[in-house]
C-alpha positions as CSV (number, residue, x, y, z in Angstrom):
1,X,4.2,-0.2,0.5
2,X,6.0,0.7,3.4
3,X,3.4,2.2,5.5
4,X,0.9,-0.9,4.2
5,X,3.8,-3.4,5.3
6,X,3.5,-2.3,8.7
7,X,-0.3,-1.9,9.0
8,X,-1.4,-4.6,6.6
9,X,-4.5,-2.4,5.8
10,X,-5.4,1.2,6.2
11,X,-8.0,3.8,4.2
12,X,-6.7,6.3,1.4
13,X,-7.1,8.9,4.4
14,X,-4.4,7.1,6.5
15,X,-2.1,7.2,3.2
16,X,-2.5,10.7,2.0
17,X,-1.7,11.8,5.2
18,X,1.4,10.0,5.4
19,X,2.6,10.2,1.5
20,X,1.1,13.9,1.0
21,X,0.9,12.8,-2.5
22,X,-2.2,13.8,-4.6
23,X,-5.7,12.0,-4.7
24,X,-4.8,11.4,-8.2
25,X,-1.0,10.1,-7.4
26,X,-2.1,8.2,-4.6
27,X,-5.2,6.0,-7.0
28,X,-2.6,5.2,-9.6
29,X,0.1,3.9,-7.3
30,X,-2.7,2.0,-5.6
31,X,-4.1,0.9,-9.0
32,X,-0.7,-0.3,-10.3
33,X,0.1,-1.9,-7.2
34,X,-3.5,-4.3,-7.6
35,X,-2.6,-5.0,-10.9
36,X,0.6,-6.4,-10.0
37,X,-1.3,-8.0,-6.9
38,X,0.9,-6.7,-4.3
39,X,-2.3,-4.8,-2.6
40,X,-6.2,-5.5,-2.2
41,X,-8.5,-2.4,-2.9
42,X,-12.0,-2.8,-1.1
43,X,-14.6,-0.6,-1.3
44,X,-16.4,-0.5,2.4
45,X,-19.2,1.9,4.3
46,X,-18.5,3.4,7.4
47,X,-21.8,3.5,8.8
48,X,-22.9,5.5,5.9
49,X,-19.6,6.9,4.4
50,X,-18.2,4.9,2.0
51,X,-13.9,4.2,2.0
52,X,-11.5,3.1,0.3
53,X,-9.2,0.7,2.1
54,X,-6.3,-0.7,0.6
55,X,-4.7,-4.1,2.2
56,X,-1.4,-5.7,1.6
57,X,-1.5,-9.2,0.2
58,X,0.7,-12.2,0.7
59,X,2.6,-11.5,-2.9
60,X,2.9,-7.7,-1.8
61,X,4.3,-9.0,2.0
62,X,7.0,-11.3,0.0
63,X,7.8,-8.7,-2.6
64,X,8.7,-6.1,0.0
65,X,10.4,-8.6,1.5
66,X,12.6,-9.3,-1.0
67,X,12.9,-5.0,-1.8
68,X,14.0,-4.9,1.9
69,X,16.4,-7.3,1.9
70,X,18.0,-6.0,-1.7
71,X,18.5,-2.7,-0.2
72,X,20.0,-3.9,2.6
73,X,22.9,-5.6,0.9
74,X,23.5,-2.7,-1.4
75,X,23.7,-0.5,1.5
76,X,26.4,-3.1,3.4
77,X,28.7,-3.6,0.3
């Protein structure tokens, strides 16, 4: 959420290079993150490649707002 937060949408490319999780780790993180609603998954061609692009949504933006602001305090007390 992190790296989405910042970019408000990017291709699975972008985040398995920054997570170096697995394909498979990084579709159910992105598949439990839609469900919740916090991201978009769109399937798109690139002229004739097809992607994956994965965008943050306004419920994601407020959630990670609210993550962001929870850590903070814990880290102040």
């Amino acid at each position: 959420m992190s790296h989405l937060y910042t970019v408000e949408n990017a291709d699975l490319i972008f985040f398995k290079r920054k997570t170096a999780l697995s394909w498979g780790n990084l579709s159910s993180h992105a598949s439990k993150l839609e469900d919740v609603g916090y991201i978009k998954i769109n399937k798109v061609f690139r002229g004739k490649k097809p992607a994956t692009v994965l965008e943050i949504t306004d419920l994601g933006r407020k959630a990670f707002d609210r993550y962001k602001k929870f850590i903070m305090n814990v880290f102040q007390e």
